[in-house]
C-alpha positions in Angstrom: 0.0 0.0 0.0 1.2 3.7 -0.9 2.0 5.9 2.3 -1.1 7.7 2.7 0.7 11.0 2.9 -2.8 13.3 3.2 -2.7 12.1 6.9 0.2 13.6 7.8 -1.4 16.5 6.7 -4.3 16.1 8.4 -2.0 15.8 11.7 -0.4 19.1 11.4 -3.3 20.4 10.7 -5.3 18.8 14.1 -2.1 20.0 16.2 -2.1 23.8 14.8 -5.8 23.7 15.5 -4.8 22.8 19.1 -2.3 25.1 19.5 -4.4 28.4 18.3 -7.3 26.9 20.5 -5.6 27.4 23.6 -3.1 30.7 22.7 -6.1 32.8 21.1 -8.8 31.5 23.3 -8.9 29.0 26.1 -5.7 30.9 27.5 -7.4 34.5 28.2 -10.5 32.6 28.7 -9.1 30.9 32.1 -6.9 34.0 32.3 -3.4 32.2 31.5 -3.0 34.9 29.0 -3.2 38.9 29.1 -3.3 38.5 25.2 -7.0 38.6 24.0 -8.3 37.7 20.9 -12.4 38.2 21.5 -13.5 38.7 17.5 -11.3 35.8 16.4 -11.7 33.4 19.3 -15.1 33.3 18.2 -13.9 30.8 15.2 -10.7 29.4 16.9 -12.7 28.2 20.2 -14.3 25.5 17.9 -9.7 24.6 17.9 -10.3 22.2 20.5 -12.1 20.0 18.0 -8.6 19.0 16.5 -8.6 16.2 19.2 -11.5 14.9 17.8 -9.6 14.2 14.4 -6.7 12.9 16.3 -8.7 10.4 17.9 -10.3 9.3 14.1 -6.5 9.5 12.4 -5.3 7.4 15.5 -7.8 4.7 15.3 -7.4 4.4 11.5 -3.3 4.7 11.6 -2.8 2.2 14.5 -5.1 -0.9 13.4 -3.5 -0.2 9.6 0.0 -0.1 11.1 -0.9 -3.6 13.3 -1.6 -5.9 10.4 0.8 -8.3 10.0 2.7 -7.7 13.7 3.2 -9.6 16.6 1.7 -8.4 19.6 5.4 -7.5 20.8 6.0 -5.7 17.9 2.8 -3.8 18.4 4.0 -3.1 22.0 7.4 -2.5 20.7 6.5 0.0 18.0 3.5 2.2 20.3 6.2 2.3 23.0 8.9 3.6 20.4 6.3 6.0 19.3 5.1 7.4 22.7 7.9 7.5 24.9 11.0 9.6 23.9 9.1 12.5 23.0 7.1 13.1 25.7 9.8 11.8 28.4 11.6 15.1 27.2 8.6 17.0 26.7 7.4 16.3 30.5 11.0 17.2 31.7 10.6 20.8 29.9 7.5 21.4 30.8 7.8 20.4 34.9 11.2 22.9 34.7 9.3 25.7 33.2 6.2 25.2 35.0 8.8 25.3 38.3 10.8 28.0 37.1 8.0 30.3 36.5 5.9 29.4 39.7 2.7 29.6 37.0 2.6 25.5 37.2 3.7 23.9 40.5 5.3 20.2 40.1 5.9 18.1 42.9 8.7 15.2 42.3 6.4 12.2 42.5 4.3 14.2 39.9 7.1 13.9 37.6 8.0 10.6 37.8 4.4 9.9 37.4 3.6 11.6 34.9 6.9 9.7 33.0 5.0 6.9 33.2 1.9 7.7 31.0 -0.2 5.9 33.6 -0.3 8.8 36.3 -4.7 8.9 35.6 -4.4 5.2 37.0 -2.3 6.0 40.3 -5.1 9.4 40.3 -1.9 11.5 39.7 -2.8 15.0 38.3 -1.3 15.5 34.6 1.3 18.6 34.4 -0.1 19.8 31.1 -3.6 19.9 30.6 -3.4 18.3 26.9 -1.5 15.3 28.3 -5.1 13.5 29.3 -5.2 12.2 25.8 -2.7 9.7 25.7 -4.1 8.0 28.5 -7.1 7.4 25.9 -5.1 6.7 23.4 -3.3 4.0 25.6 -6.9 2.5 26.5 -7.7 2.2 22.7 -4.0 0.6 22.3 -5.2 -2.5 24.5 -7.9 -3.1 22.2 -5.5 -3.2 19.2 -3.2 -5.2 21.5 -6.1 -7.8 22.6 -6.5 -8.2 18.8 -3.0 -8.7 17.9 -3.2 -11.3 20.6 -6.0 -13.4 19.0 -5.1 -12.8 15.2 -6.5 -9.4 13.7 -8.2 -10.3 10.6 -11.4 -8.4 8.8 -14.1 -10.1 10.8 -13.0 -10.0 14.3 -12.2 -6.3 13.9 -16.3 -5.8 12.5 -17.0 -7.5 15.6 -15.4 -5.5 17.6 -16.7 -2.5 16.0 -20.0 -3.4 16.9 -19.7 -4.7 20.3 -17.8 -1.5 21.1 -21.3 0.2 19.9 -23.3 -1.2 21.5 -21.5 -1.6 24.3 -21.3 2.4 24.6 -24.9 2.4 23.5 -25.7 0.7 26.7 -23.1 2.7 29.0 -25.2 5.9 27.8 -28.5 4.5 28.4 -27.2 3.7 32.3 -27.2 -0.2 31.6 -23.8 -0.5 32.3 -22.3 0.7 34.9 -20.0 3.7 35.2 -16.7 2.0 35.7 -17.5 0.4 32.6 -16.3 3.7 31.1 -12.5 3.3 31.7 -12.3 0.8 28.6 -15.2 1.6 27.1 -14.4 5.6 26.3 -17.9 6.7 25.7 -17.4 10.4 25.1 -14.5 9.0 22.3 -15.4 5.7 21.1 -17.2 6.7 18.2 -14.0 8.2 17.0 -11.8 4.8 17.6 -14.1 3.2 15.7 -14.7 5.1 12.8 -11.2 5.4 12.2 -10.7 1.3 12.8 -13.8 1.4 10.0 -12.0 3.6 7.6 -8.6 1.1 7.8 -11.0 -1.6 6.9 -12.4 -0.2 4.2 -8.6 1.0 3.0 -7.8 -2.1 3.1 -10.7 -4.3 1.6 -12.6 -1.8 0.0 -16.1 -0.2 0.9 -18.9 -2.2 1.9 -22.7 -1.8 3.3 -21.5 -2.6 6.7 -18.6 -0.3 6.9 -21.2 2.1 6.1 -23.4 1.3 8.8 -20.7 1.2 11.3 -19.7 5.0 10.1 -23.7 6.1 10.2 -23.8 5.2 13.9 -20.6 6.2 14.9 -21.3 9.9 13.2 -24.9 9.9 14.9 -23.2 9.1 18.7 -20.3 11.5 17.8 -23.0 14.2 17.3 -24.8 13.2 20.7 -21.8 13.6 22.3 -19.9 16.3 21.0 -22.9 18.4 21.5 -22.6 17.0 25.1 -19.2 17.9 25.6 -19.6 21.3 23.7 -22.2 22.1 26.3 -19.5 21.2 29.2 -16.6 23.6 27.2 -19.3 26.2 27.1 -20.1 26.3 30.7 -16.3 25.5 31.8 -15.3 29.4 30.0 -18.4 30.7 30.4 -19.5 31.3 26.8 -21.8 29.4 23.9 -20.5 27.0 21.1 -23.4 26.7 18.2 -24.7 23.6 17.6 -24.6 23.7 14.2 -20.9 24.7 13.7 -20.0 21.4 16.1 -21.9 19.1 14.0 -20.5 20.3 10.8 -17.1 20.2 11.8 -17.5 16.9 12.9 -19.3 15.8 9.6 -16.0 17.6 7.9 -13.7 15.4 10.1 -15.8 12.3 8.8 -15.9 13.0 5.5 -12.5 14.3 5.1 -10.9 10.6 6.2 -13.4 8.8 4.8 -11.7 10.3 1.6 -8.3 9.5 2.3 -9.7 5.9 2.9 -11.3 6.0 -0.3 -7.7 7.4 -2.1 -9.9 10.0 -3.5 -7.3 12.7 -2.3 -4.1 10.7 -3.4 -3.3 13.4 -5.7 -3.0 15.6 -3.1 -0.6 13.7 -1.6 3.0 15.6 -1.1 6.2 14.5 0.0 7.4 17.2 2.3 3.9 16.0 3.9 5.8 13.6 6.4 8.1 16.5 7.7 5.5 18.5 9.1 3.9 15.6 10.3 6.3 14.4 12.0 6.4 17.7 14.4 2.6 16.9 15.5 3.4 14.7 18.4 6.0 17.0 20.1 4.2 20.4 19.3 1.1 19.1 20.8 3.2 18.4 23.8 5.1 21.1 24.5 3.1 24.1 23.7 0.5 24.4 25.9 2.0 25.1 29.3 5.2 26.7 28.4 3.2 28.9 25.8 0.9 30.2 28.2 3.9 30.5 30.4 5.8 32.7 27.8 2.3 34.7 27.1 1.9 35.8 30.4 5.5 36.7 30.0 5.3 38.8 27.0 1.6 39.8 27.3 1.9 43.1 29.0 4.9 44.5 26.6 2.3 43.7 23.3 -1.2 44.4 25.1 -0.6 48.3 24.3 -0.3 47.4 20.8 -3.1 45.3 19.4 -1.1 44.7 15.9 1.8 43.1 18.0 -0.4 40.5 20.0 -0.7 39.0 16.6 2.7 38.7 15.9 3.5 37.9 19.2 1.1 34.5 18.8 2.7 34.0 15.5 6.0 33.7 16.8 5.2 32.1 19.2 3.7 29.1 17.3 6.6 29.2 14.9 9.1 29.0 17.9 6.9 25.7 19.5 7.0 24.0 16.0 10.8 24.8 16.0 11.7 23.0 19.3 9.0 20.4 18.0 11.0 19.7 15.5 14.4 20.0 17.4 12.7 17.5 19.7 12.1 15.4 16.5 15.3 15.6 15.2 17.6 15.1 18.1 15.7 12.9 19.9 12.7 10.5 18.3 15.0 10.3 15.5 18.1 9.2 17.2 16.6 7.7 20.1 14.2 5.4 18.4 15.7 2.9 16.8 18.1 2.3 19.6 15.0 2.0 21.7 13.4 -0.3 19.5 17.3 -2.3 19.8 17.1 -2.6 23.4 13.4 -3.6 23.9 13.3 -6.7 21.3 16.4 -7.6 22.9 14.4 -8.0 26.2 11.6 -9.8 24.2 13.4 -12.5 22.6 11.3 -15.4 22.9 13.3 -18.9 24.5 13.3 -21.8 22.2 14.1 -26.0 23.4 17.5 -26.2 23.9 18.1 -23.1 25.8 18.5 -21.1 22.2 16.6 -18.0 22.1 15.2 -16.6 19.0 13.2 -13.3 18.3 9.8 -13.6 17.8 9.2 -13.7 13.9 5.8 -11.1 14.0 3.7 -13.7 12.4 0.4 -13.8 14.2 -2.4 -15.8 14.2 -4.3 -14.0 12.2 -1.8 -13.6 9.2 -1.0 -16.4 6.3 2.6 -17.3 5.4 2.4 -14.8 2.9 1.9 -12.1 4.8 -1.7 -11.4 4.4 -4.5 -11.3 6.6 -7.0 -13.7 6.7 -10.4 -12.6 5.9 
């Protein structure tokens, strides 16, 4: 299969989104920021949405990139992914948050919040955008459980649809709340719609892929009006209805595209570069920008044309040390990672030989392919 390169795009694209939601409006909102941006926050506040997309390009990257792995190389490769990144982007952002005295961090914080798992030990996050990854590592399990039996085209459709209905049920209180911690209700939709859209990459369109996508649309609605409802009534403002549902209908349709390789001419190659700076950027900027806005505010607030410029560089300066981060150390780092951990994983063999595991699941013919 071609590299789809449109979703890099689309990954910038949801980080930036991100980024512009918090420095030109959730940040003067919860007054992190002196710099205000009243006319234009009332477009960029819908920014927040860009996790949404994630969540749909995450579900639809990470089942297409587990085909054909072992479940240790589908450990291997989301640790790989994960890790180096954000164990320097949680290092900078607990010594600025310290340094400044905006963002108090306590030592077992830190070494927490290294972890990944600091929700599950009820250890507060040090940057607020950091609660995603402990969904994404909940919808990694069910990739993992699925690499453990054999991922092929029919249990993934079944899992679709149990997940569902299983978050049908959740919603309609026959479930009960602690059900939530695997189940994701507020995010499943998105999970599955991207697992959907890897399927239909993959094998091509079908009525039930369809199906699947119609309902998880409909719950995404439900509950992104929900959770626009909460947003509104944490900064003490109004989201329109109509604006969330379309620009969840654009996320939809937009991937559903790329699925479809109705974009491919799109398609560029400097596209991976600037996708490759999504992960850090949407780690580092939110804490240390505000930090560096309530620096800088007050010398810009006199001027309104300069707030703009301030924000600008600003953004330009996070995607820099994104990419620095990038660079220097996901680049480096990774494949020696990668090194060390299947060296920990070989697998023993009779005669006290070990051997690494060869990647061939259950769920994939000697030629490589899936079974259907």
């Amino acid at each position: 299969m071609r590299r789809l390169y449109e979703v890099d795009l689309l990954r910038i694209i949801a980080a930036l989104a991100v980024v512009v939601f918090h420095y030109t409006f959730s940040g003067w909102m919860q007054g992190l920021s002196p710099v205000t941006f009243p006319v234009l926050g009332e477009i960029t506040r819908y920014g927040y949405l860009g996790v949404d997309l994630f969540f749909v390009i995450s579900g639809f990257v990470v089942l297409s990139s587990a085909w054909n792995r072992s479940p240790r190389e589908f450990v291997v490769s989301r640790i790989v992914r994960l890790y180096p990144a954000f164990w320097v982007a949680v290092t900078l952002t607990a010594v600025v948050g310290v340094v400044s005295g905006r963002f108090p961090v306590s030592a077992g914080q830190y070494l927490a919040n290294l972890t990944m798992l600091d929700p599950a030990f009820g250890v507060a996050d040090i940057d607020v955008v950091y609660w995603t990854l402990w969904a994404e590592l909940r919808f990694y399990l069910v990739v993992f459980v699925l690499t453990l039996v054999g991922l092929t085209r029919r249990r993934v459709r079944y899992v679709l649809w149990g997940w569902l209905a299983l978050t049908g049920l959740l919603e309609l209180g026959l479930l009960p709340s602690a059900a939530d911690l695997l189940l994701q209700s507020t995010y499943a939709h998105y999970f599955v719609a991207g697992m959907a859209l890897s399927l239909l990459h993959r094998f091509g369109p079908s009525w039930e892929l369809a199906a699947i996508l119609v309902v998880a649309y409909a719950n995404a609605v439900y509950r992104g009006l929900g959770f626009a409802a909460d947003v509104a009534e944490r900064y003490g403002t109004e989201f329109r209805p109509m604006v969330t549902i379309g620009v969840i209908w654009v996320i939809f349709m937009v991937v559903v595209l790329i699925a479809l390789e109705a974009t491919a001419g799109l398609g560029r190659r400097w596209f991976p570069v600037a996708g490759s700076l999504t992960y850090p950027l949407y780690l580092v900027h939110a804490h240390i920008g505000f930090v560096l806005l309530g620096w800088l505010g007050p010398l810009v607030t006199p001027y309104p044309a300069l707030k703009w410029a301030l924000v600008a560089s600003l953004i330009a300066g996070m995607a820099a040390l994104a990419y620095g981060i990038h660079a220097v150390v996901e680049r480096p780092l990774a494949p020696r990672l990668k090194r060390s951990l299947n060296r920990l994983a070989r697998v023993p063999v009779r005669g006290g030989q070990v051997r690494p595991d060869t990647g061939r699941g259950r769920g994939v013919t000697t030629a490589g392919q899936p079974k259907r």
